[in-house]
C-alpha positions in Angstrom: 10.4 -12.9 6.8 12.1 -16.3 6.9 10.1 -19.1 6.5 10.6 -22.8 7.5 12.5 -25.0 5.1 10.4 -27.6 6.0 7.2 -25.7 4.5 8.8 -24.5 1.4 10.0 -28.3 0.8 6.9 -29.7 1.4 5.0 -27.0 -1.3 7.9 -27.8 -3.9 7.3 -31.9 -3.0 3.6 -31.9 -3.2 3.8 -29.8 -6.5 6.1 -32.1 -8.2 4.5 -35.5 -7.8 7.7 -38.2 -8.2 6.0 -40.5 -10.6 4.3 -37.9 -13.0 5.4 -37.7 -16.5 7.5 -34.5 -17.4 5.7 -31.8 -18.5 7.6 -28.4 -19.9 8.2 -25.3 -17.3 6.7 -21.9 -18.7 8.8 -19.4 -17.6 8.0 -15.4 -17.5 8.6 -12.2 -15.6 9.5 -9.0 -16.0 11.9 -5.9 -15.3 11.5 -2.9 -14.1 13.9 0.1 -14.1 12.9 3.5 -12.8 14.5 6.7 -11.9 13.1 10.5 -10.3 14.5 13.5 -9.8 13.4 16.3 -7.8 11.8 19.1 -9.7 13.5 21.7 -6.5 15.7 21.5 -4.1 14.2 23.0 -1.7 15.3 21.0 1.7 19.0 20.2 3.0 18.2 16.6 3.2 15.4 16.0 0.8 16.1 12.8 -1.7 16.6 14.6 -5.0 17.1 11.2 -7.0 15.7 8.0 -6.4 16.6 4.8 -8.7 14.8 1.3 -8.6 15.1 -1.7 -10.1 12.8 -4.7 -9.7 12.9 -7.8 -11.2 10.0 -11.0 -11.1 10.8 -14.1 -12.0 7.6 -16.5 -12.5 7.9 -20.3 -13.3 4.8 -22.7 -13.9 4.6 -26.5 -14.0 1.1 -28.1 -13.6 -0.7 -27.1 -10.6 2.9 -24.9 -9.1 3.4 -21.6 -9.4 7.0 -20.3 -8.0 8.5 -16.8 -8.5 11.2 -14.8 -6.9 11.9 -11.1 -6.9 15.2 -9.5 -6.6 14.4 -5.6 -5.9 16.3 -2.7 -5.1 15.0 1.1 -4.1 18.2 4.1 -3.4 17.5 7.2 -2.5 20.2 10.1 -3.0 21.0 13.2 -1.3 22.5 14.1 1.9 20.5 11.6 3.7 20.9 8.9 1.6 19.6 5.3 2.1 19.3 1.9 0.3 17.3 -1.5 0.7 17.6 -4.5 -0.9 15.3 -7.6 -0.6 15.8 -11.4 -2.7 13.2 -13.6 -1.7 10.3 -16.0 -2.8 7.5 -13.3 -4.3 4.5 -16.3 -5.0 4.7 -19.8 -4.3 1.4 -22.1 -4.5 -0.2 -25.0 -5.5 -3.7 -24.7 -6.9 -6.2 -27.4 -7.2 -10.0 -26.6 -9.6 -12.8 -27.8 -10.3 -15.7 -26.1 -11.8 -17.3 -25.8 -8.2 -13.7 -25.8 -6.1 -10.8 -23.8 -6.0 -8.2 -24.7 -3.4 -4.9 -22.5 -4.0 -2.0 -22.6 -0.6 1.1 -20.8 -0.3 2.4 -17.2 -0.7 -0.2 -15.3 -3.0 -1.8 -11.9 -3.6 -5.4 -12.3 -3.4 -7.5 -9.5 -4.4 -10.7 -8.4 -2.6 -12.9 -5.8 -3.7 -14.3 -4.0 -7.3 -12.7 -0.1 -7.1 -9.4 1.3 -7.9 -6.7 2.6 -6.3 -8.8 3.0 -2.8 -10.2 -0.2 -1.7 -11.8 -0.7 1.8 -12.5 -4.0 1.4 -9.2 -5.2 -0.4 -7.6 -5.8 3.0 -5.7 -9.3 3.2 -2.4 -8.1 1.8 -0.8 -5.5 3.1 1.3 -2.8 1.4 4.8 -2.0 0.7 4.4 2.0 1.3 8.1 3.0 1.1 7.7 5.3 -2.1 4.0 5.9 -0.5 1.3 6.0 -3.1 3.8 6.3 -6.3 3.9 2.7 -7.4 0.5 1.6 -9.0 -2.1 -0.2 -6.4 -1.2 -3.5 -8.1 2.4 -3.3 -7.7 2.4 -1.9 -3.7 0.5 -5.5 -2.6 2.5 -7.8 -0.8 2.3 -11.4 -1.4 1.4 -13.7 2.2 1.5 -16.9 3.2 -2.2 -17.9 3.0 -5.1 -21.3 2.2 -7.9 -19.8 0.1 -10.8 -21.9 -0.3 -13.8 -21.1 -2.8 -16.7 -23.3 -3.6 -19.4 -22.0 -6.3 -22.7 -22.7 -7.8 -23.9 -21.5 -10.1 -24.0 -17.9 -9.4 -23.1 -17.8 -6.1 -19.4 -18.6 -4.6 -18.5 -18.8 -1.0 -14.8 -18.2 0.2 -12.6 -19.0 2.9 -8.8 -17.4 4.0 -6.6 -18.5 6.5 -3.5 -16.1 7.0 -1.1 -18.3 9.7 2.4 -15.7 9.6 2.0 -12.1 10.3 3.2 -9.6 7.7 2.6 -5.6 8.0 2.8 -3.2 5.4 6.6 -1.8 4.3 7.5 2.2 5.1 10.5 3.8 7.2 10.6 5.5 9.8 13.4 7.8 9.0 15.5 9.0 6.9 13.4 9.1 3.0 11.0 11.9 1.5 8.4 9.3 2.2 9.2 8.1 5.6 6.4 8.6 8.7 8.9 10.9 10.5 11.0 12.3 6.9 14.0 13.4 7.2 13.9 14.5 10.9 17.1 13.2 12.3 19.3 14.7 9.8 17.0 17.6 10.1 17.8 18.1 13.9 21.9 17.6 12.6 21.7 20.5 10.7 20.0 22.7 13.0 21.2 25.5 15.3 19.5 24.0 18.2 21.6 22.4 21.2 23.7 19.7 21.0 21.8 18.0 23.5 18.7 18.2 21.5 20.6 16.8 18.7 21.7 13.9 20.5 18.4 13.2 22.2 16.3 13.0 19.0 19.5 11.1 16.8 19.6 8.8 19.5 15.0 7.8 18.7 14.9 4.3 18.6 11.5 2.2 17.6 11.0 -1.0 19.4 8.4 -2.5 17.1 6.5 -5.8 18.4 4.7 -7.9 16.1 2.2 -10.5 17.3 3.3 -13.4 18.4 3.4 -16.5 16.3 0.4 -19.5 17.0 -3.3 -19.9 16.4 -4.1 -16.4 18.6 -1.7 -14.5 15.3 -3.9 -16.2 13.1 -6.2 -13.9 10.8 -9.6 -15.6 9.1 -11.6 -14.2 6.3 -14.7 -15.2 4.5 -16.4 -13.8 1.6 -20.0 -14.7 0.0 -21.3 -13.1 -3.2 -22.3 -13.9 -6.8 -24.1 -12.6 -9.6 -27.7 -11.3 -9.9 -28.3 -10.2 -14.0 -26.0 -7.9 -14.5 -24.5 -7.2 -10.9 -21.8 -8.6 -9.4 -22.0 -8.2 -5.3 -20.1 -10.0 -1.8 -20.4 -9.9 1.5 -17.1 -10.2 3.2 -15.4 -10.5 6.7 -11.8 -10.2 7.7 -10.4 -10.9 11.0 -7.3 -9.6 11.3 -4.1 -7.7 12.7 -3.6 -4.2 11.6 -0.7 -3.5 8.8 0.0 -0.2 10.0 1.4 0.1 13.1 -0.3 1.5 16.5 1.6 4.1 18.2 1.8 3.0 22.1 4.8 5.3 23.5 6.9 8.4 22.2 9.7 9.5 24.6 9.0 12.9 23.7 5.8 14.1 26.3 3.8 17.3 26.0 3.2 17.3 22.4 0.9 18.6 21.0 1.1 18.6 17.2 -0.2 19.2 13.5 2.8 18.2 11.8 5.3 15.4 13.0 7.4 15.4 9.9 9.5 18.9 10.6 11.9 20.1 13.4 10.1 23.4 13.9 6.7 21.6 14.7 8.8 19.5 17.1 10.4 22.1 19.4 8.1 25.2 18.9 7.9 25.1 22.5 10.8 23.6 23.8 10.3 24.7 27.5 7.1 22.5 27.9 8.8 19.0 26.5 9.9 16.2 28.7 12.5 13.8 27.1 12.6 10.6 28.6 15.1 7.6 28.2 12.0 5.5 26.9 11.7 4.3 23.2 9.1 5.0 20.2 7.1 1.5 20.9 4.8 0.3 18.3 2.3 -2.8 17.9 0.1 -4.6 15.7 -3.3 -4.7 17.0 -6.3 -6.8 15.8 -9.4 -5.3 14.5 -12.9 -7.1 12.5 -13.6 -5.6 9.3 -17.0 -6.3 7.8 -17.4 -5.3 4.0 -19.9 -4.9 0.7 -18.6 -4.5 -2.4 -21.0 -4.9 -5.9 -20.1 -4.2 -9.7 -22.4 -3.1 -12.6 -23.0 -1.7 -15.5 -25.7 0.9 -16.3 -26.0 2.1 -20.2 -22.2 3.2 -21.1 -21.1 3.4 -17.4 -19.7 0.4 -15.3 -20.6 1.3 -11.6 -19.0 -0.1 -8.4 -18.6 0.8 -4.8 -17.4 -0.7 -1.7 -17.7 -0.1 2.2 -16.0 -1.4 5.0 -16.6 -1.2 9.1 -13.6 -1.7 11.3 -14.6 -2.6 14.8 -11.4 -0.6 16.1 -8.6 1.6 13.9 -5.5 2.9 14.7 -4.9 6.6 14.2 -2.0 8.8 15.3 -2.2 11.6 16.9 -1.0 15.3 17.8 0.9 14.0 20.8 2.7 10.9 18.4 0.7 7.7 19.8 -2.5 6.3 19.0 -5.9 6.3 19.5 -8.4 2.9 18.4 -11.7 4.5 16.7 -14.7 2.4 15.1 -14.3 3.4 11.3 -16.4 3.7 8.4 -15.0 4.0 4.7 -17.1 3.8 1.7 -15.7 4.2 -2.0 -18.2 4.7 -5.2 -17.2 5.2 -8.5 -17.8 5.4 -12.1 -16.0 5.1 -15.3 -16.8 5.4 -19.0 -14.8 5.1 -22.8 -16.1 7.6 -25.1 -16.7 6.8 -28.8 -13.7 8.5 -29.3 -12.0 6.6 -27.2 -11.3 9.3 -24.3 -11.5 6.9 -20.6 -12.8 8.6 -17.7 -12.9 7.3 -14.0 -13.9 9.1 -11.1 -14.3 7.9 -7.4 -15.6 9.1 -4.3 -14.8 8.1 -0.8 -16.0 9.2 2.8 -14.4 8.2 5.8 -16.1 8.6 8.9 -14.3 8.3 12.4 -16.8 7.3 14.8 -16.4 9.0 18.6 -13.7 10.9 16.9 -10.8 12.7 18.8 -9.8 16.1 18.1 -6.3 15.2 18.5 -6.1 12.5 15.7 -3.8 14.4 12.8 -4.8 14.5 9.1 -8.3 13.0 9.0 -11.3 14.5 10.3 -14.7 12.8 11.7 -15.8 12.9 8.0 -13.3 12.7 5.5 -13.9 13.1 1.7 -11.8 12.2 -1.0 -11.9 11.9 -4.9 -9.8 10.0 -7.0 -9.3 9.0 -10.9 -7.9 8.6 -13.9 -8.1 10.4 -17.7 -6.4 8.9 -20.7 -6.1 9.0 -24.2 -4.7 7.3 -26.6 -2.2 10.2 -29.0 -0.8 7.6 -31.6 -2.4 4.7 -32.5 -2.8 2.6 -29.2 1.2 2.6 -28.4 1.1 6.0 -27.1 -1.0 7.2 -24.2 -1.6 10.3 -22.2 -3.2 10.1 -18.8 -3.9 12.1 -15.9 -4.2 10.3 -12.5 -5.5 12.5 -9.2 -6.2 12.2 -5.9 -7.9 15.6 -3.9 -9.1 15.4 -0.4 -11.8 17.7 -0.2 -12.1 19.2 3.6 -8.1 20.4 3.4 -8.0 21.0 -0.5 -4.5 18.6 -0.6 -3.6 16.5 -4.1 -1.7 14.2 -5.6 -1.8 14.9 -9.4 0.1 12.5 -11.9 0.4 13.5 -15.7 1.6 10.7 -17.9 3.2 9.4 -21.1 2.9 6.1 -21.7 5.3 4.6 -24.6 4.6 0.8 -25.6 5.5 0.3 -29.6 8.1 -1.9 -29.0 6.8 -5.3 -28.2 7.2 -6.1 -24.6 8.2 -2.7 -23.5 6.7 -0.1 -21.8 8.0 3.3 -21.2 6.3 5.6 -18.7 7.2 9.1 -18.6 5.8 12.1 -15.8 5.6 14.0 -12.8 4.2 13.8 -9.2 3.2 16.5 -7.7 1.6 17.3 -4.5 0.1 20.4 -3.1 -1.4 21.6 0.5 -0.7 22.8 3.7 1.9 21.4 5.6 -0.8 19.9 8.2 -2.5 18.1 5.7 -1.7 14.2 4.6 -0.6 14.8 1.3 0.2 18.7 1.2 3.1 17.6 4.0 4.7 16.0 0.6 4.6 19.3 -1.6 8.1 19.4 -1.5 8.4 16.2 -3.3 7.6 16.9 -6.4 9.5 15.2 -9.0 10.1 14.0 -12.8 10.1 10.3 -13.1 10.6 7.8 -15.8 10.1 3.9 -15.7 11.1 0.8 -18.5 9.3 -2.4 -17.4 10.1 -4.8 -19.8 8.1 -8.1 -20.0 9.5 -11.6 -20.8 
C-alpha cells in the first residue's frame, strides 16, 4: 500500500521536535535466511525449493520508532514464482504516562493470551503466502493505526482506530500454498482440450477492497485488568474481513470437496457452464466480540479465549461464499517440568452457526488441538521441539520437529521438517504433498 507523503512527513516532523537537543539513534534489526526442499516429488508443478530472505531494520530516537523491511520469498520448480516487497515495516510515535499510553502510526498490536490460534488477536491481518510455516509472530502484518489505553490501577481501558484497509497476504495461483495451487499449470499439462486449457489459463480475479473514508474505517475497544492472579478483557472489534469473500466464479455447476486439483474440477465436465465472467472477490465487514483471561494454577499457566463474529466468510463446494454467525473458543495449558521438559497444549472448537452443508473443510463444530514440546539437549544453546496441529473430526496435521542451534551470540539456526497428512478434502491433508526439509539463520543485530 502506498501511503501519503504528507502523513509519513508529518510522523517523522512531530517525532523530531526542531529545537530538542540531540539525543543518539539506537539502531537494531535482524536477518533472516531460509531455504526448503521437498522431501518428494511427487507433482509436475509442485515447488520443490523455496528460498527467503528477510531483513528488519529498526531505528529509535526518543518517542520514534521507524523500521523498514526488505523481504524476498522464490519458489522453484516448473511453476516458479517470486515477490519482492521494500517498504516502511513500523513507524510511530508513542507518548506514556503511568495512566496513558498514546502510540500512532504503522504498528503490530497484539490482542489476546494463547498461541499460535488466537480468536481474539484480530487487528492485524496476516501474510499467509507460506501458510502457517512462519511462526504466529512473524505472519502479522504491521497497519496504520491510533491506539489509546488509559489504566488504573488494575484495570486499563483501550481504544483502536484502523483508517487504511489492509487484508491478509496469499496467492491465488501458482505456489504449494496458494488458495487454488498449482491449477493453471495443472490444466497445461493435462490431456484435456485445448479449450479447457485456455478457458481456466485465461481465470482472472477482480478483487475490490473497501473504499477509502470514514465508512472503511474499523474501531476496536478493549477493557480488562487484573483480579489476584488473573489477567482477563473484554474486547470489541469492528472491522473488514482479511480474507477475502468469494462473490462470483465463472465456472457454474460445481459442486466440490476439493478446489485445489484439476480432477475435482472437471470430474463432470458435461454439467459445467463456463462463462466470460471473472473470479470477483470482496472484503466484507463483520463485529467480533471477544474474552480472553490468563492464570496460573499450581505449576500450570492457564489461558483461553473466545470470539463471536456477527457474520463470517466461508467458501464453499461451488467456489463462492456463504456469511455464517461464528463461534471460536481456544483453551490451553502449558507447564516446565523440573527437568526442564516444556509442554503446551490447546484446544479449540469452532462452531458455525445455521451452518451450510456446502461450506468446504470446516464443519458446524470443528475441533482442533495444537502445541508445542521442547527440550533443551545441550546446555540451553541446543533445543529439540515438536510443534503440531491435528484437527480432530477429519484426523488432518501439521507436525513440525525441530533443532534449534543458538551458541553463537546473536545467531540462531533452526533445522526441520513440515509435514502434513489427511485426506485430500480436508484443510490441511490437501497439503500432504508438501512435505519438506527446511533450514533458517536469523541473525540479530
Amino acid at each position: 500500500m502506498n501511503y501519503p507523503f504528507w502523513l509519513i512527513a508529518f510522523i517523522i516532523t512531530v517525532g523530531f521536535p526542531i529545537a530538542l537537543p540531540a539525543a543518539p539513534i539506537a539502531f537494531s534489526g535482524s536477518t533472516e535466511f531460509g531455504s526448503s526442499l521437498d522431501t518428494d516429488d511427487n507433482h509436475s508443478s509442485e515447488n520443490l525449493t523455496s528460498f527467503k530472505n528477510r531483513t528488519i531494520i529498526k531505528a529509535d530516537y526518543k518517542q520514534l520508532t521507524l523500521s523498514g523491511i526488505s523481504d524476498y520469498l522464490y519458489f522453484g520448480a516448473e511453476d516458479k514464482r517470486e515477490d519482492y516487497d521494500l517498504d516502511i515495516y513500523e513507524m510511530y510515535l508513542r507518548y506514556s504516562t503511568p495512566s496513558l499510553d498514546i502510540v500512532l502510526g504503522k504498528q503490530i498490536k497484539r490482542w489476546g493470551k494463547t498461541d499460535q490460534i488466537s480468536p481474539v488477536d484480530t487487528l492485524n491481518p496476516e501474510n499467509r503466502t507460506e501458510f502457517i510455516l512462519p511462526s504466529y509472530e512473524d505472519r502479522k502484518i504491521p497497519v496504520w493505526m491510533a491506539d489509546i489505553t488509559f489504566r488504573k490501577n488494575d484495570f486499563f481501558i483501550e481504544g483502536v482506530l484502523i483508517p487504511f484497509f489492509e487484508p491478509s497476504r496469499f496467492h491465488y495461483f501458482g505456489t504449494d500454498w496458494a488458495l487454488f495451487s498449482h491449477l493453471k499449470n495443472d490444466f497445461k499439462n493435462s490431456s484435456l482440450p485445448s479449450f479447457l486449457k485456455s478457458y481456466f489459463d485465461s481465470l482472472h480475479v477482480n478483487e475490490t477492497e473497501p473504499d477509502s473514508g470514514l465508512d472503511s474505517f474499523e474501531y476496536a475497544v478493549r477493557i480488562g485488568g487484573t483480579i489476584d492472579r488473573l489477567d482477563y478483557g473484554f474486547t470489541y472489534h469492528y472491522a473488514n474481513e482479511d480474507l477475502p469473500n468469494f462473490q462470483n466464479f465463472p465456472v457454474k455447476n460445481l459442486s466440490l470437496n476439493n478446489f485445489g486439483s484439476v480432477q475435482s474440477l472437471v470430474s463432470n465436465p458435461g454439467s459445467l457452464i463456463l462463462t466470460k465472467e471473472n473470479i470477483e472477490t470482496t472484503y466484507l465487514r463483520t463485529s467480533i466480540v471477544g474474552f480472553e483471561f490468563e492464570t496460573t494454577v499450581s505449576d500450570f499457566g492457564l489461558r483461553g479465549e473466545a470470539a463471536v463474529k456477527d457474520n463470517e466468510s466461508f467458501l464453499t463446494g461451488s467456489l463462492t461464499s456463504v456469511r455464517n454467525p461464528s463461534l471460536f473458543w481456544v483453551i490451553g495449558a502449558d507447564y516446565l517440568s523440573s527437568n526442564q521438559w516444556y509442554f503446551n497444549f490447546q484446544f479449540a472448537l469452532q462452531h458455525i452457526y445455521d451452518y451450510d452443508l456446502s461450506i468446504l473443510y470446516f464443519e458446524s463444530n470443528t475441533y482442533t488441538l495444537t502445541g508445542e514440546i521442547k527440550k533443551d539437549l545441550v546446555s540451553d544453546w541446543l533445543n529439540a521441539s515438536l510443534q503440531f496441529t491435528r484437527i480432530l473430526n477429519d484426523n488432518s496435521y501439521y507436525l513440525s520437529p525441530r533443532l534449534r542451534y543458538t551458541y553463537i551470540k546473536n545467531l540462531e539456526v533452526m533445522l526441520g521438517l513440515n509435514l502434513f497428512g489427511g485426506d485430500e478434502d480436508s484443510l490441511l491433508g490437501r497439503y500432504n504433498e508438501n512435505d519438506q526439509v527446511f533450514i533458517n539463520m536469523k541473525y540479530h543485530f
